[in-house]
FILO-335546 format. One record per residue (C-alpha): residue number from 0; residue in three letters; x, y, z. Coordinates in nm, 4 decimals. Layout:
BEGIN
@nr->NUM | rest->Ala | c1->X | c2->Y | c3->Z;
...
# end
This chain:
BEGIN
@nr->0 | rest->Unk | c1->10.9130 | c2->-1.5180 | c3->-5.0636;
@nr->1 | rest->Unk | c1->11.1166 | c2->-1.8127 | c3->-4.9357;
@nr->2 | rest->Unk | c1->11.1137 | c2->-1.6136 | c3->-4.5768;
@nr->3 | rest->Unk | c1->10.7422 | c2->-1.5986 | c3->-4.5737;
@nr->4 | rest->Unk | c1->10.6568 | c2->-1.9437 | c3->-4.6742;
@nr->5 | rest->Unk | c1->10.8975 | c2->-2.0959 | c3->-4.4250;
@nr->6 | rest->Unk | c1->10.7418 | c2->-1.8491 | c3->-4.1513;
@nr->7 | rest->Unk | c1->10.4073 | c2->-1.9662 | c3->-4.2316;
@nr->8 | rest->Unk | c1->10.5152 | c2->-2.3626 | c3->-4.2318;
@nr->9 | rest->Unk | c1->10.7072 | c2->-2.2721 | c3->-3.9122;
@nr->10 | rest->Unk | c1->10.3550 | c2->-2.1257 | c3->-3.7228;
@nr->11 | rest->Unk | c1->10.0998 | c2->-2.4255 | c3->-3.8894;
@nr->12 | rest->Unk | c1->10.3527 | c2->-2.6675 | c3->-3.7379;
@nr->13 | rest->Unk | c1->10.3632 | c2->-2.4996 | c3->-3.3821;
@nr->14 | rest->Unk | c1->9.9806 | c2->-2.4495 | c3->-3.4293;
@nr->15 | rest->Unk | c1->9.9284 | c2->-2.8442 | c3->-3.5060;
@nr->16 | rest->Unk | c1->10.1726 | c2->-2.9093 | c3->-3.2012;
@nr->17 | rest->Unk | c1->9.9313 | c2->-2.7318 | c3->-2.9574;
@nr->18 | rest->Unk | c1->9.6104 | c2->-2.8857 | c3->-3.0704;
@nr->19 | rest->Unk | c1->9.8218 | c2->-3.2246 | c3->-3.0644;
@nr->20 | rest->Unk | c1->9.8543 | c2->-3.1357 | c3->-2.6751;
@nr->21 | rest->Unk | c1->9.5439 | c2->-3.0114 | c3->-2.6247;
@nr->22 | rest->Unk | c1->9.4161 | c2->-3.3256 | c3->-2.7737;
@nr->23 | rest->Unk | c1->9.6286 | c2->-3.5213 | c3->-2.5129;
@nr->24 | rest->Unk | c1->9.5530 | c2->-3.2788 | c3->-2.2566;
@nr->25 | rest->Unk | c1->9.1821 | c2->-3.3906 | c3->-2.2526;
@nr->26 | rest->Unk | c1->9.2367 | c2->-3.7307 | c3->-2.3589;
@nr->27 | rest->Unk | c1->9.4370 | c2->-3.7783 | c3->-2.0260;
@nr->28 | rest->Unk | c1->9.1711 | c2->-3.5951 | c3->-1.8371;
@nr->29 | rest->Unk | c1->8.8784 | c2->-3.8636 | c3->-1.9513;
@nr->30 | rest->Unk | c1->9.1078 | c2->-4.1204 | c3->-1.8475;
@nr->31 | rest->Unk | c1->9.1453 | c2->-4.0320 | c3->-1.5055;
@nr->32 | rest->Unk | c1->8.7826 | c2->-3.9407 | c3->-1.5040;
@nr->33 | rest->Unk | c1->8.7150 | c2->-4.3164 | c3->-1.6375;
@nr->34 | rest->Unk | c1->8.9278 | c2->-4.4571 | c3->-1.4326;
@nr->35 | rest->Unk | c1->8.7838 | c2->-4.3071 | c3->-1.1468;
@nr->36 | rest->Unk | c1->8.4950 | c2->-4.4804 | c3->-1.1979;
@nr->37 | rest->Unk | c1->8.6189 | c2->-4.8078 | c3->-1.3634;
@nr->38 | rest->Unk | c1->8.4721 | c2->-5.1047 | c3->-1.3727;
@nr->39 | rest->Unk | c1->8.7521 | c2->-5.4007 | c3->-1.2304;
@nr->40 | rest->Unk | c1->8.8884 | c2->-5.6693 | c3->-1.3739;
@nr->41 | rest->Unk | c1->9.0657 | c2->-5.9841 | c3->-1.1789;
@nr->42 | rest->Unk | c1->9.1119 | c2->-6.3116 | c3->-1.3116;
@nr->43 | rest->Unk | c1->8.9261 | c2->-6.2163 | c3->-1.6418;
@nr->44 | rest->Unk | c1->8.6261 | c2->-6.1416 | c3->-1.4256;
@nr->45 | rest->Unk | c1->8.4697 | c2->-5.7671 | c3->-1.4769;
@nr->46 | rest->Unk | c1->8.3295 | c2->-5.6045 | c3->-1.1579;
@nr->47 | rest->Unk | c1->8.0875 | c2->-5.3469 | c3->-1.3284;
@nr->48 | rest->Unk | c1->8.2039 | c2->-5.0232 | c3->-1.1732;
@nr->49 | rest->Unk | c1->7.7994 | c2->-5.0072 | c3->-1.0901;
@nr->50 | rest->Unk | c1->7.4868 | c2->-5.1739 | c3->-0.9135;
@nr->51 | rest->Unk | c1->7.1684 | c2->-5.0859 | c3->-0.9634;
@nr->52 | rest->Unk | c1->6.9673 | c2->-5.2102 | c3->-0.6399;
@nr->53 | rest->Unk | c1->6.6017 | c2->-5.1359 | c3->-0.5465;
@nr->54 | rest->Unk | c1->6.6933 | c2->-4.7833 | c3->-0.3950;
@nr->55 | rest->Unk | c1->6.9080 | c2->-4.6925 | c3->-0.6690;
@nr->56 | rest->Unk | c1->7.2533 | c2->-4.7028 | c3->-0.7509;
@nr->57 | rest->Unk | c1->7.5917 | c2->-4.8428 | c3->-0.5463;
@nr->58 | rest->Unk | c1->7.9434 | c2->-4.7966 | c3->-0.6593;
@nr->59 | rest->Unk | c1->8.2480 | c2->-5.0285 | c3->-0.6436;
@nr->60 | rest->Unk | c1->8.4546 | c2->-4.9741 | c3->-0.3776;
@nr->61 | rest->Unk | c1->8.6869 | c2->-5.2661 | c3->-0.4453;
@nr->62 | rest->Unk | c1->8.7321 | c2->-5.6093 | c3->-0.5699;
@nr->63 | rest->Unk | c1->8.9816 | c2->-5.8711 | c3->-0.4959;
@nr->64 | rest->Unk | c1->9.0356 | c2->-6.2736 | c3->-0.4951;
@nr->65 | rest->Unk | c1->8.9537 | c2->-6.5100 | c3->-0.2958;
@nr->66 | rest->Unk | c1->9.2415 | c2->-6.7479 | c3->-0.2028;
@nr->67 | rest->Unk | c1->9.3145 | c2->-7.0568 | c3->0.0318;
@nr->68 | rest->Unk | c1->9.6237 | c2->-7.2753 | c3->-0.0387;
@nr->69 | rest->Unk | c1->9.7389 | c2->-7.0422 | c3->-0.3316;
@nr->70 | rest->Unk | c1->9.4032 | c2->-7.1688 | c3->-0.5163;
@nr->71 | rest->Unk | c1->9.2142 | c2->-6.8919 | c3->-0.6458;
@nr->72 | rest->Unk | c1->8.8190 | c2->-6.9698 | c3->-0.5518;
@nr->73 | rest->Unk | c1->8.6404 | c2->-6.6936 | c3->-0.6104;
@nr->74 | rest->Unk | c1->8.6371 | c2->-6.2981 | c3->-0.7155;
@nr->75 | rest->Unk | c1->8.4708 | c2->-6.0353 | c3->-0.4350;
@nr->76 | rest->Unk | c1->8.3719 | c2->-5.6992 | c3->-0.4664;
@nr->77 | rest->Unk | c1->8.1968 | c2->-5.4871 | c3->-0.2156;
@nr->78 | rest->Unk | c1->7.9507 | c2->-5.2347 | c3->-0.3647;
@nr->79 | rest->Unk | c1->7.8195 | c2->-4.9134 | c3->-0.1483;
@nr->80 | rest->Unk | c1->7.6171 | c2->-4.6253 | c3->-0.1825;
@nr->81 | rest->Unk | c1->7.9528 | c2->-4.4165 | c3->-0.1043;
@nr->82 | rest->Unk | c1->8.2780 | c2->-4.5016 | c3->-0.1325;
@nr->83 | rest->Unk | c1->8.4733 | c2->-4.5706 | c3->0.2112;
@nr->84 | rest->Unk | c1->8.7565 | c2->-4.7250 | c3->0.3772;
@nr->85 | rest->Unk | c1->8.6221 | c2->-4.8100 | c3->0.7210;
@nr->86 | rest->Unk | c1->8.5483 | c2->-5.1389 | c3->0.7206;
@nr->87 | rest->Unk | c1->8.4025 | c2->-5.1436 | c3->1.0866;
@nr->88 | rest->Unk | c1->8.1693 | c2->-4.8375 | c3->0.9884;
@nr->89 | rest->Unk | c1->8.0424 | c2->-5.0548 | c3->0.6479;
@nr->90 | rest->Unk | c1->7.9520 | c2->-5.3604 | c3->0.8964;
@nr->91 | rest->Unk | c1->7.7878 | c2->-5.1056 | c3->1.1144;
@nr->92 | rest->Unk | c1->7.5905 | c2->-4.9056 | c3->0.8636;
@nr->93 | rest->Unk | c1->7.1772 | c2->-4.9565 | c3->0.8440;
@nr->94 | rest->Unk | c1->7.1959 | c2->-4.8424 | c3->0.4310;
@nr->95 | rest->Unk | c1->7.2303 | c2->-5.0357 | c3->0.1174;
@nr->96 | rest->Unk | c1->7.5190 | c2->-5.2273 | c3->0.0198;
@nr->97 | rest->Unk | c1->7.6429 | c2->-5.5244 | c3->-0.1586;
@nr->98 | rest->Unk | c1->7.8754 | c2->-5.7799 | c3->-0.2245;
@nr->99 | rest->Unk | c1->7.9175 | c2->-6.0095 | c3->-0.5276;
@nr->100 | rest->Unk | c1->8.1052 | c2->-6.3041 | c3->-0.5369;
@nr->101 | rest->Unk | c1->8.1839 | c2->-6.4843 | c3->-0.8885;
@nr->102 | rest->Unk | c1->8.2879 | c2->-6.8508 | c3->-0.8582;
@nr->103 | rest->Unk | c1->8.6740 | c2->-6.8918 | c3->-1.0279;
@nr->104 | rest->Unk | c1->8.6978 | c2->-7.2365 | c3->-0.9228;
@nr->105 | rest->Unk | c1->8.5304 | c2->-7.6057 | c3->-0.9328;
@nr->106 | rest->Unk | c1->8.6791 | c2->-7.6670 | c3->-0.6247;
@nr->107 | rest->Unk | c1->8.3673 | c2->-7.4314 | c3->-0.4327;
@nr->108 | rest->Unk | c1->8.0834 | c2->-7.6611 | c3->-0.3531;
@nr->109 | rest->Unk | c1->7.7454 | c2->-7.6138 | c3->-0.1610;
@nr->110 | rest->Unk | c1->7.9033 | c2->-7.8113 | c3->0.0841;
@nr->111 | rest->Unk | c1->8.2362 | c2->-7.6122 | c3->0.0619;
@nr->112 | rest->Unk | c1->8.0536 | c2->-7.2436 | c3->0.0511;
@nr->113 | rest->Unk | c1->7.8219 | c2->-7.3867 | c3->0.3944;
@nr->114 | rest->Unk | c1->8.0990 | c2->-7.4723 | c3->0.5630;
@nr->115 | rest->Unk | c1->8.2783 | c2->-7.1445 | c3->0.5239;
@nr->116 | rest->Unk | c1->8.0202 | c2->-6.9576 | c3->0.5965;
@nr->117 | rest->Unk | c1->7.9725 | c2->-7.1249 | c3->0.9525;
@nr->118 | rest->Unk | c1->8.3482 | c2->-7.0635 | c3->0.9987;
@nr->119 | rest->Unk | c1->8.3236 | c2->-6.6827 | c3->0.8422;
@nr->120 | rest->Unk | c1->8.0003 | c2->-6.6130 | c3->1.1184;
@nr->121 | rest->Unk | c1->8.1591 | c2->-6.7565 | c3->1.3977;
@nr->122 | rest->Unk | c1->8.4725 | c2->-6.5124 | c3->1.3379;
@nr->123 | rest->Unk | c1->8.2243 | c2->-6.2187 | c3->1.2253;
@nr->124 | rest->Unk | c1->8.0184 | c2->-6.2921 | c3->1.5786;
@nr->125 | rest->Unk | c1->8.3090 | c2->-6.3515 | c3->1.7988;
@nr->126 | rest->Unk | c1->8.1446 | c2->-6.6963 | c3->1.8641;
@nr->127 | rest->Unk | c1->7.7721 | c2->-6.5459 | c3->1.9368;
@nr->128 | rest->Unk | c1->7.6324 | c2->-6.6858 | c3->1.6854;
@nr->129 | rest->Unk | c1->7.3178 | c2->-6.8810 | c3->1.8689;
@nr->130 | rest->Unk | c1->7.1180 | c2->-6.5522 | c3->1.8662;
@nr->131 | rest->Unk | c1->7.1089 | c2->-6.5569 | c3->1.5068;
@nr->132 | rest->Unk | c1->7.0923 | c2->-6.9355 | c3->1.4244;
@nr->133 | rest->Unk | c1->6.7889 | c2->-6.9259 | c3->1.2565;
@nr->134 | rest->Unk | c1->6.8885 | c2->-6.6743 | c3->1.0123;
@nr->135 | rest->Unk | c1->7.2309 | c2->-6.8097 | c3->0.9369;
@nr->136 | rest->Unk | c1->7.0433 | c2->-7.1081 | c3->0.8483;
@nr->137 | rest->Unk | c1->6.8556 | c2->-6.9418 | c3->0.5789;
@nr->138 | rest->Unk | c1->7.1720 | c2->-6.7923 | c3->0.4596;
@nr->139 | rest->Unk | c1->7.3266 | c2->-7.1271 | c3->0.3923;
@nr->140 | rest->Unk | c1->7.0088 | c2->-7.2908 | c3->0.2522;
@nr->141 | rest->Unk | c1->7.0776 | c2->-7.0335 | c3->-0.0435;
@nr->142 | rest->Unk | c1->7.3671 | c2->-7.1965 | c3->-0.0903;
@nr->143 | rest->Unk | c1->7.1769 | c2->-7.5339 | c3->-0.1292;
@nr->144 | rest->Unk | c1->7.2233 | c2->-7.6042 | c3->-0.5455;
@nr->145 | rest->Unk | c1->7.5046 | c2->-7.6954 | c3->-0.7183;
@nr->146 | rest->Unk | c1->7.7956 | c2->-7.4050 | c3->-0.7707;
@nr->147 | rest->Unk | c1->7.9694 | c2->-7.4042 | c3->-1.0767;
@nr->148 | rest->Unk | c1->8.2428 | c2->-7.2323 | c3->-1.2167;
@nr->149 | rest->Unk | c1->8.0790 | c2->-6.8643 | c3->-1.3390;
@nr->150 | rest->Unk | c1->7.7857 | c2->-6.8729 | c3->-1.0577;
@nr->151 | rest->Unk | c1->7.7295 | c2->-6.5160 | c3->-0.9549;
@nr->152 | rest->Unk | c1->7.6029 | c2->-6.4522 | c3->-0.6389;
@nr->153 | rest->Unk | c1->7.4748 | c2->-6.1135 | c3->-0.4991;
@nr->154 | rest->Unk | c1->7.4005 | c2->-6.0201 | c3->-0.1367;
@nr->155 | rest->Unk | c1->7.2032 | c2->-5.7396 | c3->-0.1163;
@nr->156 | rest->Unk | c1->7.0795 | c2->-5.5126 | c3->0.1675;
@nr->157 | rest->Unk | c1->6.8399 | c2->-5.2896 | c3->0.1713;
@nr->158 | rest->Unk | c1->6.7394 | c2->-5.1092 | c3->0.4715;
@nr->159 | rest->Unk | c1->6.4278 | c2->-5.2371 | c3->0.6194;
@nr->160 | rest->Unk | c1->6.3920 | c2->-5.5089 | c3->0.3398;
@nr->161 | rest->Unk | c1->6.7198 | c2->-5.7483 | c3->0.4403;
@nr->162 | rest->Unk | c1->6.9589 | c2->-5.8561 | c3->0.3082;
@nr->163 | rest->Unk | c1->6.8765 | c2->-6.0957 | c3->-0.0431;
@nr->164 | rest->Unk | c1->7.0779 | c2->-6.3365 | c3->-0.2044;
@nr->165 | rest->Unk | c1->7.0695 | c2->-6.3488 | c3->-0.5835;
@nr->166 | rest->Unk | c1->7.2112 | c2->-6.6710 | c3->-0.7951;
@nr->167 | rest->Unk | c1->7.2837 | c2->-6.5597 | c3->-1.1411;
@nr->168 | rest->Unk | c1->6.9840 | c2->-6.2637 | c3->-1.1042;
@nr->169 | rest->Unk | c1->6.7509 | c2->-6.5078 | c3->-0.9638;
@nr->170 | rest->Unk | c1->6.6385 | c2->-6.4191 | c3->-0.5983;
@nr->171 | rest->Unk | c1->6.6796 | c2->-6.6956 | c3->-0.3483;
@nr->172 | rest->Unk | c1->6.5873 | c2->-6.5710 | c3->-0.0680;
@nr->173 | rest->Unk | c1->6.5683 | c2->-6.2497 | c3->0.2133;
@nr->174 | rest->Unk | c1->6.6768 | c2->-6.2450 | c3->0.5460;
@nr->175 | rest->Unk | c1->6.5500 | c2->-6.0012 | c3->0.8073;
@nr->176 | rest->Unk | c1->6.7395 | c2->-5.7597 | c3->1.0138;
@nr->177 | rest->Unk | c1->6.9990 | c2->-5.5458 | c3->1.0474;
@nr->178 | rest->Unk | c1->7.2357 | c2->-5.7692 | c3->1.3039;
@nr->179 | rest->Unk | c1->7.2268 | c2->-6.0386 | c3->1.0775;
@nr->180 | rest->Unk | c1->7.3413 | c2->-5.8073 | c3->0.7709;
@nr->181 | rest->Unk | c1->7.6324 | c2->-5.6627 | c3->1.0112;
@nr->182 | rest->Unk | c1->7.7439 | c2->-6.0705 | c3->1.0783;
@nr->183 | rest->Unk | c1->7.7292 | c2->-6.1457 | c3->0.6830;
@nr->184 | rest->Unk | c1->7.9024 | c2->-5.8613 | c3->0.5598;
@nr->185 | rest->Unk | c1->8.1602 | c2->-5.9165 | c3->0.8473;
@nr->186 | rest->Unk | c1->8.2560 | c2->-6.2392 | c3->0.6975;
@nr->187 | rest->Unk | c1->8.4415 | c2->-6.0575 | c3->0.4471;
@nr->188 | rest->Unk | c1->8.5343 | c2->-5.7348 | c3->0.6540;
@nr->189 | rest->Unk | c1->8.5695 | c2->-5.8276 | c3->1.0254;
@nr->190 | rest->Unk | c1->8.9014 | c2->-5.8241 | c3->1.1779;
@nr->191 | rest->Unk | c1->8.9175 | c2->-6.1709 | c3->1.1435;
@nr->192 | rest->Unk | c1->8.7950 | c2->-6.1704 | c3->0.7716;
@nr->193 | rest->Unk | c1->8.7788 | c2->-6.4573 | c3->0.5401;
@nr->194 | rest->Unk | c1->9.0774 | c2->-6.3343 | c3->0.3689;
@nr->195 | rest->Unk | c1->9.2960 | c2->-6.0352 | c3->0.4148;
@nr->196 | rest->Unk | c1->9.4213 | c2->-5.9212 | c3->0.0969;
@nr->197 | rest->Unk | c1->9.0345 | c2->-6.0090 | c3->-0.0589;
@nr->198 | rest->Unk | c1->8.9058 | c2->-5.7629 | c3->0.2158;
@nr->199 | rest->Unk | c1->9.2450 | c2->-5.4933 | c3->0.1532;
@nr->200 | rest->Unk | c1->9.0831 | c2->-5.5245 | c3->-0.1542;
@nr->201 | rest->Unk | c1->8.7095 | c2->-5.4611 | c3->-0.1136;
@nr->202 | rest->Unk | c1->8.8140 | c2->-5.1381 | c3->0.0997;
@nr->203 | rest->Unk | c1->9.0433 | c2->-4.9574 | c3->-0.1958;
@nr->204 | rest->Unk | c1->8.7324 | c2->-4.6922 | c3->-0.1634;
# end
């Protein structure tokens, strides 16, 4: 009697032990399954793992920070229809894709964001930048109003549409064509990018 009870505590404690790791067994799985498609989080600012655009939806590729001087100024992350690694083949590409940028720091101003962005395009063009003057004007006119800290601003392109820059979901404005799109984006992913580890970052894929 004592034989058979202990046999029968002995097989409902090995039979607990494999659901146990079948339990962990799938609870790994949905992790890397979730993580896989993760939203990010830098500087307690979430990049949704997601975008919905007007073609449907893009996935994060990668996020990063924004640095000059060891100051952090603002979080990037690059959204795309497919994930990638290429950088040169994202500037290139005539399909939807986006970047959002969340301000971190008071120290980004209109005046501050302009003037980067006149240094980003000249590196982005190689210095040809009087072919699209007119549209890198328009660019930094959305840049006009006051930036605060939490401003969210997202550049989107959409094939045949341009590319349009949102301020905290409010469209600003679109700009035309597909060589302007490839000098924006380039800003961040050129081989001369407005910061290295920010673009490492956008290209994690």
């Amino acid at each position: 009697m004592g034989f058979s009870f202990h046999k029968q505590l002995y097989t409902c404690l090995e039979t607990i032990k494999t659901l146990n790791m079948k339990h962990i067994l799938t609870f790994l799985i949905a992790a890397i399954a979730l993580t896989t498609n993760a939203q990010l989080k830098i500087e307690n600012v979430t990049l949704p793992a997601k975008m919905t655009v007007s073609t449907g939806e893009l996935v994060l590729n990668g996020g990063g920070l924004r640095e000059k001087y060891f100051l952090d100024l603002y979080v990037g992350g690059l959204y795309l229809k497919a994930k990638s690694t290429n950088a040169d083949a994202i500037i290139k590409a005539d399909e939807a894709m986006a970047i959002k940028l969340e301000i971190v720091s008071k120290l980004i101003s209109s005046d501050k964001m302009i003037e980067a962005i006149d240094e980003g395009m000249k590196k982005s063009t190689d210095g040809k930048i009087a072919e699209l003057s007119s549209e890198i004007a328009a660019f930094k006119s959305a840049f006009n109003e006051e930036i605060v800290i939490g401003d969210v601003f997202n550049l989107v392109y959409i094939p045949n549409e341009g590319l349009t820059i949102f301020k905290n979901s409010k469209k600003v404005k679109t700009i035309k064509g597909l060589k302007f799109k490839q000098a924006a984006f380039g800003i961040w992913l050129c081989n001369d990018p407005a910061d290295e580890d920010l673009k490492e970052g956008m290209l994690k894929g």
